[in-house]
KEVEX-551678 format. One record per atom (N, C-alpha, C): residue number from 1; residue in one letter; atom name; y negated, x, z. Coordinates in steps of 0.001 Angstrom, whole numbers, plus 524288, in hexadecimal, padded with zeros to 5 digits. Each point is the difference from the previous one (the first is absolute). Layout:
% KEVEX-551678
+-----+----+----+-------+-------+-------+
:   i : aa : at :     v :     u :     w :
+-----+----+----+-------+-------+-------+
: NUM :  A : CA :     Y :     X :     Z :
...
+-----+----+----+-------+-------+-------+
% end
This chain:
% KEVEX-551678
+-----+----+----+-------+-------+-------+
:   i : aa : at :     v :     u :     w :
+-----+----+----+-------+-------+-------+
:   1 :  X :  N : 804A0 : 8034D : 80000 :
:   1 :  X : CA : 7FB60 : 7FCB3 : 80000 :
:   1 :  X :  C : 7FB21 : 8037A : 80000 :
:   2 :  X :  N : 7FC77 : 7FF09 : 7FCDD :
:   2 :  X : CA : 7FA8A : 802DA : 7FEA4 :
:   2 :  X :  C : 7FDB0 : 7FCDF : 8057E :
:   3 :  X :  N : 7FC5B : 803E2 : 801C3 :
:   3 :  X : CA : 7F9A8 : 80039 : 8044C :
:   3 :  X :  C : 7FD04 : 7FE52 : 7FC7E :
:   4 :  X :  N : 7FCFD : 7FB9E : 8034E :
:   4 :  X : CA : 7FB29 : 7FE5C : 7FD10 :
:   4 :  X :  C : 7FA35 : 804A6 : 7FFC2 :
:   5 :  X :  N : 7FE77 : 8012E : 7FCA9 :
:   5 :  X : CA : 7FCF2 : 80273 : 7FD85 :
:   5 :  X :  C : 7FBAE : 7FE08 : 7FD42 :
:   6 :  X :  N : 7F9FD : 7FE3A : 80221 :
:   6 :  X : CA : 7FCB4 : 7FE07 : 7FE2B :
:   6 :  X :  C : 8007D : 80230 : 7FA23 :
:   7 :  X :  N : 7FE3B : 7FBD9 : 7FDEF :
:   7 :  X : CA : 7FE96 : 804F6 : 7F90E :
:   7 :  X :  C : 7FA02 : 8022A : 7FFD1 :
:   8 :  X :  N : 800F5 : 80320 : 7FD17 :
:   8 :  X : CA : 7FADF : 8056E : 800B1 :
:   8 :  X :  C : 7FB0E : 7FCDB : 7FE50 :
:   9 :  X :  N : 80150 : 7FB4B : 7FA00 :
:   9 :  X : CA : 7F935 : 7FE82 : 7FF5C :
:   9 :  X :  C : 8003A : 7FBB6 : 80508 :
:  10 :  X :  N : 80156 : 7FDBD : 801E9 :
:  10 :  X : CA : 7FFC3 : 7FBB2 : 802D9 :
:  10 :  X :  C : 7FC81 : 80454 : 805A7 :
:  11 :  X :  N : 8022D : 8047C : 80273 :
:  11 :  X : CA : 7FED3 : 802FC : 80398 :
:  11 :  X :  C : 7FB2C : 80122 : 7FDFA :
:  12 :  X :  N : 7FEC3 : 8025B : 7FCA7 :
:  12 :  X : CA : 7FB22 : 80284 : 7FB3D :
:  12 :  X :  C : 7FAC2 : 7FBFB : 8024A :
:  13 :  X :  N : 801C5 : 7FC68 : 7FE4D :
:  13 :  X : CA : 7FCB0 : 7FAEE : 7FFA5 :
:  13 :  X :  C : 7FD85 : 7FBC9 : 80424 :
:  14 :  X :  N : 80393 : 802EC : 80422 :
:  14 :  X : CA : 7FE7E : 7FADE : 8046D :
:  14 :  X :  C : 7FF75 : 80336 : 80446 :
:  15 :  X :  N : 7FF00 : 7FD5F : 805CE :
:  15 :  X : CA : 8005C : 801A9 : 8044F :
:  15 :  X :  C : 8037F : 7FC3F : 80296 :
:  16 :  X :  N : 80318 : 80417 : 80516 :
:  16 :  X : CA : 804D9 : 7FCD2 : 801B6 :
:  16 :  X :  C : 7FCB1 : 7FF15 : 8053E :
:  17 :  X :  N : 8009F : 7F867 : 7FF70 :
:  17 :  X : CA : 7FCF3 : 7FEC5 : 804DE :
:  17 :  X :  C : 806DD : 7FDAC : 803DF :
:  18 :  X :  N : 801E0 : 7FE4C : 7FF73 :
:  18 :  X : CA : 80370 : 8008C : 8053D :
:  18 :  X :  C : 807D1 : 7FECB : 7FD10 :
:  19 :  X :  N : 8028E : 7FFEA : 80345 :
:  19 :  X : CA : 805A8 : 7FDA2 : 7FFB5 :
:  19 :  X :  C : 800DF : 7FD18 : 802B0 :
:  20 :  X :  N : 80249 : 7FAA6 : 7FB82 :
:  20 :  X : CA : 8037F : 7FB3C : 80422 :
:  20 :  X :  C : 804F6 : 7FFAB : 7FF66 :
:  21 :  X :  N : 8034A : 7FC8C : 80243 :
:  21 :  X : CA : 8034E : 80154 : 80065 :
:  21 :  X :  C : 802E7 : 80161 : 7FA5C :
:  22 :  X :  N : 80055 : 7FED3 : 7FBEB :
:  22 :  X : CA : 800A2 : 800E4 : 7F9C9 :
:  22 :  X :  C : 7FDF0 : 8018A : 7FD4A :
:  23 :  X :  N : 7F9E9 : 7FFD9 : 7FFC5 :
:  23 :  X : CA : 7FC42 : 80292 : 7FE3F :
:  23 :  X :  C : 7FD21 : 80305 : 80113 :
:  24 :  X :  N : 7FD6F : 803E3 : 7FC0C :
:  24 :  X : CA : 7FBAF : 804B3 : 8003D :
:  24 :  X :  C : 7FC2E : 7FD04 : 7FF3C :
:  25 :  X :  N : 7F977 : 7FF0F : 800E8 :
:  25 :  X : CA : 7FC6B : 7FD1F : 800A4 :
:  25 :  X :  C : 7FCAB : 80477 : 7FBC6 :
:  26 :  X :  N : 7FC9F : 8005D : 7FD67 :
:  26 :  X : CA : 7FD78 : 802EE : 7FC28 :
:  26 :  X :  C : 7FBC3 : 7FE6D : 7FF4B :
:  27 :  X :  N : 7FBF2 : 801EA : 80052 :
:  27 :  X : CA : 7FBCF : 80010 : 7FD32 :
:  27 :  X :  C : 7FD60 : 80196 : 7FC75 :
:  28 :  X :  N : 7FF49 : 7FDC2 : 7FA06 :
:  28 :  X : CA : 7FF06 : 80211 : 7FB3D :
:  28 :  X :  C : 7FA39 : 800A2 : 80145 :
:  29 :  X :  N : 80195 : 805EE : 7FD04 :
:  29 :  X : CA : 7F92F : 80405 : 80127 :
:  29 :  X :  C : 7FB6D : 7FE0C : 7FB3B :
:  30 :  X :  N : 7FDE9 : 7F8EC : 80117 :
:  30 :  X : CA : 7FD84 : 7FE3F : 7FAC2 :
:  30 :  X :  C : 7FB9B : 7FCE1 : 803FD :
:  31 :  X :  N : 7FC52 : 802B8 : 801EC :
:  31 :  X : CA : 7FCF4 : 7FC9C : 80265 :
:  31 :  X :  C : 7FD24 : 7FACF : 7FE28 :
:  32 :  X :  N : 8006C : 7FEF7 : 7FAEE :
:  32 :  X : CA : 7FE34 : 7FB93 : 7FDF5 :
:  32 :  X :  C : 80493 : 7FB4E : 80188 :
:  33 :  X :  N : 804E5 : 7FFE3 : 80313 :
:  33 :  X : CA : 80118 : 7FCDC : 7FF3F :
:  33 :  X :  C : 80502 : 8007E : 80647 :
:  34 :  X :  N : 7FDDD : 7FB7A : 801E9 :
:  34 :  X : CA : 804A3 : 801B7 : 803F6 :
:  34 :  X :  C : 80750 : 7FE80 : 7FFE7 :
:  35 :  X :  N : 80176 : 80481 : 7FFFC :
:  35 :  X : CA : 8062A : 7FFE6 : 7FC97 :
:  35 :  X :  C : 80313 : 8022A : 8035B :
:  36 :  X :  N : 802A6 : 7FE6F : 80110 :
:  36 :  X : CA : 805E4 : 80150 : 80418 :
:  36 :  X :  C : 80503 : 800D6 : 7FB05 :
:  37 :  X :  N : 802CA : 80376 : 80367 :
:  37 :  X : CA : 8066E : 7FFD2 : 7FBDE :
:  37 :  X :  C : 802E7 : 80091 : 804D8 :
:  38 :  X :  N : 80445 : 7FBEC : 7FEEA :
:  38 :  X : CA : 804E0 : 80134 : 80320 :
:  38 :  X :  C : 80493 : 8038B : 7FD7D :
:  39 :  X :  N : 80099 : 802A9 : 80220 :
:  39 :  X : CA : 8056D : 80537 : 7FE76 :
:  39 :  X :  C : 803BF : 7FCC6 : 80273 :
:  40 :  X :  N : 8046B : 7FDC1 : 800BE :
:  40 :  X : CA : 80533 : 7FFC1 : 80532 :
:  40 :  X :  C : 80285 : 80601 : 7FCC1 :
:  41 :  X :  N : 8009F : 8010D : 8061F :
:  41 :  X : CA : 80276 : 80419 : 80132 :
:  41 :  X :  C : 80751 : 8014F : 7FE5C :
:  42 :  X :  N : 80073 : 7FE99 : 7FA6B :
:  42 :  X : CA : 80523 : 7FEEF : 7FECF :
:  42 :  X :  C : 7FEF9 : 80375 : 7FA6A :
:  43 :  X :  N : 80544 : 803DD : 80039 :
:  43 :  X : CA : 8007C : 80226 : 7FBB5 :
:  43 :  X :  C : 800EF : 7FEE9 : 7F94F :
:  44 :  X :  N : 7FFC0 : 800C8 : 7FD75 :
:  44 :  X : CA : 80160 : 7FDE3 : 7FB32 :
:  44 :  X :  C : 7FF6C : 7FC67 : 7FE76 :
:  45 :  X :  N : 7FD4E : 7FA9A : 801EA :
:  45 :  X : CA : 7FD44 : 7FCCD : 7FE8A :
:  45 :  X :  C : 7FC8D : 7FF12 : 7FC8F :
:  46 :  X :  N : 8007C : 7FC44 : 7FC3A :
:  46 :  X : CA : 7FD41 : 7FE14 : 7FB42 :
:  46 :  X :  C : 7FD34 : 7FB7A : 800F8 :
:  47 :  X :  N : 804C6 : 7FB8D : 7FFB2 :
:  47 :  X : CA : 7FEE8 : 7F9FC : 8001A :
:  47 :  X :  C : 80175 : 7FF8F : 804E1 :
:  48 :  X :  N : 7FD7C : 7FA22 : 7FFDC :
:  48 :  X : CA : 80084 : 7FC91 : 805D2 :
:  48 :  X :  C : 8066D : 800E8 : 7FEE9 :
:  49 :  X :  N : 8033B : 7FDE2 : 7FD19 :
:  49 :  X : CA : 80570 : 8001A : 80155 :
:  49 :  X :  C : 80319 : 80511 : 7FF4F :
:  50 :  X :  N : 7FCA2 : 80326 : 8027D :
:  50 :  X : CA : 802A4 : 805D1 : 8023B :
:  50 :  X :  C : 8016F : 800DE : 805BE :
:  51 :  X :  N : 7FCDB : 7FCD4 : 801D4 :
:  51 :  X : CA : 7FF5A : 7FCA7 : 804F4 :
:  51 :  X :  C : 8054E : 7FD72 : 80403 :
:  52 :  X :  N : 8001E : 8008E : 80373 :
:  52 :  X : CA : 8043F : 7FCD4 : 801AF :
:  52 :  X :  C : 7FBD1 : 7FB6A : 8035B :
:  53 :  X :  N : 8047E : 7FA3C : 7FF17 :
:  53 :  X : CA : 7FB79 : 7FC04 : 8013D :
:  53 :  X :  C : 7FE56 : 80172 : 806FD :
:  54 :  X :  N : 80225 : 801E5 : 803E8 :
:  54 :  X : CA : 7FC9A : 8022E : 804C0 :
:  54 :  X :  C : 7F9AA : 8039F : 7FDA0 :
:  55 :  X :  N : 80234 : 802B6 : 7FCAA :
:  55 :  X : CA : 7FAD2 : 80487 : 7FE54 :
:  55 :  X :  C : 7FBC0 : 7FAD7 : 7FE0C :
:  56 :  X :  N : 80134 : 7FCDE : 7FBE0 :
:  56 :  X : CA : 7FDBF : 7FB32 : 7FBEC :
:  56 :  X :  C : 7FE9F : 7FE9D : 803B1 :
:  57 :  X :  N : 8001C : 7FD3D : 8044D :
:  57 :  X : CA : 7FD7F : 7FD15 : 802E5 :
:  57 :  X :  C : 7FDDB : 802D1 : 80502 :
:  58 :  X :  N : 80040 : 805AA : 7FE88 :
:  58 :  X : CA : 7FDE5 : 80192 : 8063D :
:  58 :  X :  C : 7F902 : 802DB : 7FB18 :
:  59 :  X :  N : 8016B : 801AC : 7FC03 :
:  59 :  X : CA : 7FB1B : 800F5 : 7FC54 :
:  59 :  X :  C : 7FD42 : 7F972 : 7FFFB :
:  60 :  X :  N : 80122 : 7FCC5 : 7FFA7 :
:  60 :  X : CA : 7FE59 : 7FB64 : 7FDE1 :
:  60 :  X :  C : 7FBF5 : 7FE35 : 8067B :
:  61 :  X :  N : 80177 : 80121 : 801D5 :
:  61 :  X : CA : 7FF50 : 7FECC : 80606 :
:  61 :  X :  C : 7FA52 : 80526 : 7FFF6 :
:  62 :  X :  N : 801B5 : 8048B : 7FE32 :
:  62 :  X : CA : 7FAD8 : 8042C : 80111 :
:  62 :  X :  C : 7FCE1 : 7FE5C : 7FCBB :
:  63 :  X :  N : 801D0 : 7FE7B : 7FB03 :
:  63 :  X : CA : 7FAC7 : 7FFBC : 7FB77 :
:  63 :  X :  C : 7FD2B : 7F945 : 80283 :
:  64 :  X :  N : 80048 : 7FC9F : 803E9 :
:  64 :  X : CA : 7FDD8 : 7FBB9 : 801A2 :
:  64 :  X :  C : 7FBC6 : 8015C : 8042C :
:  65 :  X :  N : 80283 : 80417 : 80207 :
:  65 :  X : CA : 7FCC8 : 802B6 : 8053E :
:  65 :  X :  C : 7FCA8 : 80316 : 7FDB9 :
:  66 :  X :  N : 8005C : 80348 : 7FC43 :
:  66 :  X : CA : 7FBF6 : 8039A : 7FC4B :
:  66 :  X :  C : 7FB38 : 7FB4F : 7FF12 :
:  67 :  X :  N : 80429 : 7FCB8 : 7FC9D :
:  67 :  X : CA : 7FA05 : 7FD6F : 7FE0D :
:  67 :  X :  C : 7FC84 : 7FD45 : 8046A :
:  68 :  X :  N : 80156 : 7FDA1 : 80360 :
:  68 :  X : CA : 7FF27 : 7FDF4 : 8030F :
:  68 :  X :  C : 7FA3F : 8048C : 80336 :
:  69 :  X :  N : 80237 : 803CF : 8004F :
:  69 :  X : CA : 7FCCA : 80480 : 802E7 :
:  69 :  X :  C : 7FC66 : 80013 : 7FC6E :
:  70 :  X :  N : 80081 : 801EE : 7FA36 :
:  70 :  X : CA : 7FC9A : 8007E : 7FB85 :
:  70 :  X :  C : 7F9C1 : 7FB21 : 80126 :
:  71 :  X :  N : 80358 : 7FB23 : 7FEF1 :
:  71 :  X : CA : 7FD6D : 7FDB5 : 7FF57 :
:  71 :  X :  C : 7FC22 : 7FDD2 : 805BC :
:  72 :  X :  N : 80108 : 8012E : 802E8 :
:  72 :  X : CA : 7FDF6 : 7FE90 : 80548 :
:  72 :  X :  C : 7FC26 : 80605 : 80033 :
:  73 :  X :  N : 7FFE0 : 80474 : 7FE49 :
:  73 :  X : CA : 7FBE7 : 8045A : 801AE :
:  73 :  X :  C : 7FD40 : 80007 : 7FAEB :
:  74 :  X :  N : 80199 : 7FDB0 : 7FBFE :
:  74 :  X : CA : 7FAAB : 7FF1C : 7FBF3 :
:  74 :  X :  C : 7FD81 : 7FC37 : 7FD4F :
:  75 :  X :  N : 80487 : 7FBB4 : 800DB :
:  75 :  X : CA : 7FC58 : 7FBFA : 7FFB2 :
:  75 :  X :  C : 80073 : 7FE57 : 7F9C1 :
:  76 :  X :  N : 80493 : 800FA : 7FD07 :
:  76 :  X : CA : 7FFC2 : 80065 : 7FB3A :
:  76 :  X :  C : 800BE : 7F8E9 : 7FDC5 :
:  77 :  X :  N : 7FD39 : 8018A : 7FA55 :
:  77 :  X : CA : 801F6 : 7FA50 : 7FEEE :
:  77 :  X :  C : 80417 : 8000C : 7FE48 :
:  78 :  X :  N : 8036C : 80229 : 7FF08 :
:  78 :  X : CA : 80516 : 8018B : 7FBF3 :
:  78 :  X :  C : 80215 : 802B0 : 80265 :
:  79 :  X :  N : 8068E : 7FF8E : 80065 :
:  79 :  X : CA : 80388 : 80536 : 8004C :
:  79 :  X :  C : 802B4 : 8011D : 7FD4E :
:  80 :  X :  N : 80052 : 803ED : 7FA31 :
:  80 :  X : CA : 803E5 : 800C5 : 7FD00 :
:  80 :  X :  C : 804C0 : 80247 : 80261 :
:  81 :  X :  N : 80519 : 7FFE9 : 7FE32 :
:  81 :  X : CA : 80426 : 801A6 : 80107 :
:  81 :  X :  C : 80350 : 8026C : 7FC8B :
:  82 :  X :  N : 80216 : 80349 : 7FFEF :
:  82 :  X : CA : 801E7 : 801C3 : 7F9B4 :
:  82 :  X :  C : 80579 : 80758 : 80247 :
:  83 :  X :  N : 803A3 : 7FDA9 : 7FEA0 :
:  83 :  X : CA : 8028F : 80470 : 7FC46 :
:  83 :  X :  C : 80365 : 80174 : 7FC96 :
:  84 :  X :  N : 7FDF9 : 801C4 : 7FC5D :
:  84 :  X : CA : 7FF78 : 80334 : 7FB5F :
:  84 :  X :  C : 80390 : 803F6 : 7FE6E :
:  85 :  X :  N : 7FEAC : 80413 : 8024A :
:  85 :  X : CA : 80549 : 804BF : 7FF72 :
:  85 :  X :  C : 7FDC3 : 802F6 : 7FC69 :
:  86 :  X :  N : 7FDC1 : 7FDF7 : 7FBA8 :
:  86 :  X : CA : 800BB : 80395 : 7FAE4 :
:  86 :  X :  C : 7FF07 : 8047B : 7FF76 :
:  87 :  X :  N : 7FBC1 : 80241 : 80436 :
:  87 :  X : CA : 7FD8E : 80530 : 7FFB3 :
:  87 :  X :  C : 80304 : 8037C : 8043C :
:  88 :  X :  N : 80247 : 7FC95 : 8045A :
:  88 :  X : CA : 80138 : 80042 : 803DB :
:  88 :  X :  C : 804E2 : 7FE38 : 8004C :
:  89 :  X :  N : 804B0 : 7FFF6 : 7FFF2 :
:  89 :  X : CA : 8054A : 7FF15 : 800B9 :
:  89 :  X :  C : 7FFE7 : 7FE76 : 80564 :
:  90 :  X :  N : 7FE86 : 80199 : 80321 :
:  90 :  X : CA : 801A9 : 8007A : 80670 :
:  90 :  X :  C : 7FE55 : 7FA7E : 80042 :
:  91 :  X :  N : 80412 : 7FADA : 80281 :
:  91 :  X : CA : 7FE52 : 7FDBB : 8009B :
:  91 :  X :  C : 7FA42 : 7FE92 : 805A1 :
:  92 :  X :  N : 7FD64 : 7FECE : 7FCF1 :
:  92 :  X : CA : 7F91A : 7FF73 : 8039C :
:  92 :  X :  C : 7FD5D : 7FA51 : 7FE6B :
:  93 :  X :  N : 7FE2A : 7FD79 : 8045C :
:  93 :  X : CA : 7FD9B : 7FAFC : 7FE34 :
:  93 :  X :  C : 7F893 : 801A5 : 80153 :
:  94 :  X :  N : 7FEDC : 7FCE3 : 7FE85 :
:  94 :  X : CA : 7F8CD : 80112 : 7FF5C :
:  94 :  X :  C : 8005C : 7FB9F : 8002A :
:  95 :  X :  N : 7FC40 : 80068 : 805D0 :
:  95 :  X : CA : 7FC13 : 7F95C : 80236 :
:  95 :  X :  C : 7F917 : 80303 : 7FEA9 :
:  96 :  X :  N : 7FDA7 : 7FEDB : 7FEF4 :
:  96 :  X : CA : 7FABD : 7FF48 : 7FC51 :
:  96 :  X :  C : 7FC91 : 7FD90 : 80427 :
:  97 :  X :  N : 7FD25 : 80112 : 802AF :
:  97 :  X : CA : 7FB3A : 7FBA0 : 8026F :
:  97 :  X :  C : 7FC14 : 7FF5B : 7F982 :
:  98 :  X :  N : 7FECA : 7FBD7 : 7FD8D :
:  98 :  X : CA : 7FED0 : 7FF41 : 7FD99 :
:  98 :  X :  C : 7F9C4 : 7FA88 : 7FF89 :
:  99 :  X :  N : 7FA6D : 8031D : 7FD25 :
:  99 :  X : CA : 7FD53 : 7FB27 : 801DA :
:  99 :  X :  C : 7FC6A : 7FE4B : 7FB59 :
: 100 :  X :  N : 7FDBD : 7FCAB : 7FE3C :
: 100 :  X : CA : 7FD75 : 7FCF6 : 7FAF8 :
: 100 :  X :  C : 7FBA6 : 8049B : 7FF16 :
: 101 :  X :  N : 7FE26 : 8036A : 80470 :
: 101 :  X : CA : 7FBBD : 8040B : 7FD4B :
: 101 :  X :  C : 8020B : 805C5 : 7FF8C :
: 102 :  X :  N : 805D8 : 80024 : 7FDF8 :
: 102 :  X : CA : 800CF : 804B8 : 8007A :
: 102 :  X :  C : 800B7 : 80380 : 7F9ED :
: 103 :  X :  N : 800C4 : 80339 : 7FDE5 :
: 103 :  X : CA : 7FF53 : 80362 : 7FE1C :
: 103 :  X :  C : 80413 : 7FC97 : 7FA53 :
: 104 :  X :  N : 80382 : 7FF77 : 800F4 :
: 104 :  X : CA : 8046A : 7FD80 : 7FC4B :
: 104 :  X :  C : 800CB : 7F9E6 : 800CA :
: 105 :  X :  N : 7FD9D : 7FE9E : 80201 :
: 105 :  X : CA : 80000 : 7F832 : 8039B :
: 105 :  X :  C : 80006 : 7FE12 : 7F92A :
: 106 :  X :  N : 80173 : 7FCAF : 7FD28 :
: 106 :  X : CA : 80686 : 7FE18 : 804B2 :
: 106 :  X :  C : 8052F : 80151 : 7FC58 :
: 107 :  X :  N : 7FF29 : 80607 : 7FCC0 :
: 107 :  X : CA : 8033C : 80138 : 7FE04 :
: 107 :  X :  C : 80296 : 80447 : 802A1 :
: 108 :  X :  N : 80316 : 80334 : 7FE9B :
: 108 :  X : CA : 80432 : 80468 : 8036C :
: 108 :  X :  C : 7FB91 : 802DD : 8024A :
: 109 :  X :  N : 802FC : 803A8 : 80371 :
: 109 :  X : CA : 7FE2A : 80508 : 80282 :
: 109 :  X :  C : 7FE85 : 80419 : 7FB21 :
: 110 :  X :  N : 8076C : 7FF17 : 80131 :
: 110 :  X : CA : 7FF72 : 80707 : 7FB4C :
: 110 :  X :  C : 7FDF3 : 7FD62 : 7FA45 :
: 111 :  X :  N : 7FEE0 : 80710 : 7FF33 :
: 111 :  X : CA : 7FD9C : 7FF5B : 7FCAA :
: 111 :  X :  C : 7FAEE : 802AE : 7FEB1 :
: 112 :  X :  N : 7FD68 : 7FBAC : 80561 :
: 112 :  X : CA : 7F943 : 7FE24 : 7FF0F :
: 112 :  X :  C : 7FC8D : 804C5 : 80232 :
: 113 :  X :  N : 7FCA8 : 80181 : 7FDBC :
: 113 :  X : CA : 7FCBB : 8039A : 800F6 :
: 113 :  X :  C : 8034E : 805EC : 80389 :
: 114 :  X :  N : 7FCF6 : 802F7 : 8033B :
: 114 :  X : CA : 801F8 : 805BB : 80295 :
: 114 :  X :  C : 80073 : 7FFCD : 804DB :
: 115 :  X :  N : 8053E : 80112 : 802A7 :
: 115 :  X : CA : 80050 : 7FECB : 804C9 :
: 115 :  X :  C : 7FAAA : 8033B : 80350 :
: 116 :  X :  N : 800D9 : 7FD7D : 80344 :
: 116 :  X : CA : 7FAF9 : 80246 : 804EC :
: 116 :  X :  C : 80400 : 8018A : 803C0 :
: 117 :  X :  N : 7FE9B : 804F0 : 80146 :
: 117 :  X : CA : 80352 : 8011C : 804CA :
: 117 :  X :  C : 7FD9E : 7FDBA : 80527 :
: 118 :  X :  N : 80201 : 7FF69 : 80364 :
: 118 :  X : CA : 7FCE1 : 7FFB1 : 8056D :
: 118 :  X :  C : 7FD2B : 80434 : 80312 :
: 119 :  X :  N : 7FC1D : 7FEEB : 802BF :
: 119 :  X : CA : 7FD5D : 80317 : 80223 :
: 119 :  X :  C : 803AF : 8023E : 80582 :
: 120 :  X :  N : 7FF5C : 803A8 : 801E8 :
: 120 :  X : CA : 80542 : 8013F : 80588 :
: 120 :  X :  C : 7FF32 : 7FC12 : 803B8 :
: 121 :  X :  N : 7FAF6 : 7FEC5 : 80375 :
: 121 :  X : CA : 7FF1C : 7FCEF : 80145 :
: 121 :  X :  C : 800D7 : 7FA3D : 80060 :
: 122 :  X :  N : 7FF84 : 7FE4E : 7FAED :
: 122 :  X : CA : 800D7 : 7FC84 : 7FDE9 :
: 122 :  X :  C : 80682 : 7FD3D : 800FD :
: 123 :  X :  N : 801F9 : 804B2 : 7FE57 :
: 123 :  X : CA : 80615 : 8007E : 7FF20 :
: 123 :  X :  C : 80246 : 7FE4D : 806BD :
: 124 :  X :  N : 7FE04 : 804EC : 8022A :
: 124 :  X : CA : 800E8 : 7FCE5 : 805E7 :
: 124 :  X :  C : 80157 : 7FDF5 : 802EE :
: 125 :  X :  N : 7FA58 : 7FC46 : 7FE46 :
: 125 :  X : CA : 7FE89 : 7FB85 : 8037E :
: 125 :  X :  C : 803C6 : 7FBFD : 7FEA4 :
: 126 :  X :  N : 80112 : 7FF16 : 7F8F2 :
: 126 :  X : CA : 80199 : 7FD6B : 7FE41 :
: 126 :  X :  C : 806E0 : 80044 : 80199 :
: 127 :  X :  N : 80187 : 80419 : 8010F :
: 127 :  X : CA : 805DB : 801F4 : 80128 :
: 127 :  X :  C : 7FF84 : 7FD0D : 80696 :
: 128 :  X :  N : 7FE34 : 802B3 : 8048C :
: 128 :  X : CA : 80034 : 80037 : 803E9 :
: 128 :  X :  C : 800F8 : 7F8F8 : 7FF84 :
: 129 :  X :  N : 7FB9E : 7FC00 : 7FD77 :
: 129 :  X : CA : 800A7 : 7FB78 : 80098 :
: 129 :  X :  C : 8035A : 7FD0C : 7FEA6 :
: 130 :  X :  N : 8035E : 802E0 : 7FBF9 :
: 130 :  X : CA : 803F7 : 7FC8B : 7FE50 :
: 130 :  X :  C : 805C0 : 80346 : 803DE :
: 131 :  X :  N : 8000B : 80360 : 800B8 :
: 131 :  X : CA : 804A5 : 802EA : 8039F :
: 131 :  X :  C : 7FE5E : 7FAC9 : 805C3 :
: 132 :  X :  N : 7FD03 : 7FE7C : 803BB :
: 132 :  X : CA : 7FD96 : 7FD1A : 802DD :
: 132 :  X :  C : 80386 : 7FB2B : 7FDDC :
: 133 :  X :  N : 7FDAA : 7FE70 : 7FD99 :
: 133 :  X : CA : 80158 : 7FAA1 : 7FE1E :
: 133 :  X :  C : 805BA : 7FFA5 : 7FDF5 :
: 134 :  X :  N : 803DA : 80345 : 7FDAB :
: 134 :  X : CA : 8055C : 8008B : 80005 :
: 134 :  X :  C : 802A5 : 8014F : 801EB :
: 135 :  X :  N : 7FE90 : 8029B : 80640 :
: 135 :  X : CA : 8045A : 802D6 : 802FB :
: 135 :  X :  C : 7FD80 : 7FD19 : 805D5 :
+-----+----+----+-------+-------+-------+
% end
């Protein structure tokens, strides 16, 4: 059996704000947009049905509590949900705080204009509050 092993752009790209019990908690380094990714901590994973249904419903259970947190510290009008794989094999889901004046409203993320990194500060405050609010 393979060790789970974040993948390198997913690490590249985000900051690791905490672990639950299945999942790695992430923060994509795009200050225009507030974006979480869940990793579960399971090797070789693609699709949801790589999954055993305990894992399926213990992810399904984190990605409710994610959004839930998301949407309660920003206030978004929207929460996209999405995964993809294509660039990224490792299976990873992306919850999106998403709002009518934002940069791509009300078409995709990617794509749209140049990510903004976060300021350290910024990064933080924004980490410290969501580690708070999930643990």
């Amino acid at each position: 059996m393979t060790a789970f092993t974040l993948d390198v752009r997913l690490d590249a790209d985000t900051y690791s704000v905490t672990d639950l019990a299945l999942s790695r908690v992430l923060l994509m380094n795009d200050a225009r947009f507030p974006w979480l990714i869940l990793v579960p901590r399971r090797a070789d994973c693609t699709e949801w049905l790589d999954f055993s249904t305990e894992d399926q419903q213990q992810l399904l259970q984190e990605q409710l509590r994610v959004m839930t947190v998301l949407q309660e510290l920003t206030g978004a009008h929207k929460l996209n949900v999405a995964n993809l794989g294509n660039m990224v094999r490792q299976f990873h889901l992306h919850i999106i705080a998403r709002f009518e004046t934002d940069l791509a409203w009300p078409g995709p993320v990617w794509g749209q204009g140049v990510r903004e990194e976060y300021v350290e500060a910024k990064t933080h405050s924004l980490i410290s509050a969501l580690q708070r609010a999930l643990t």
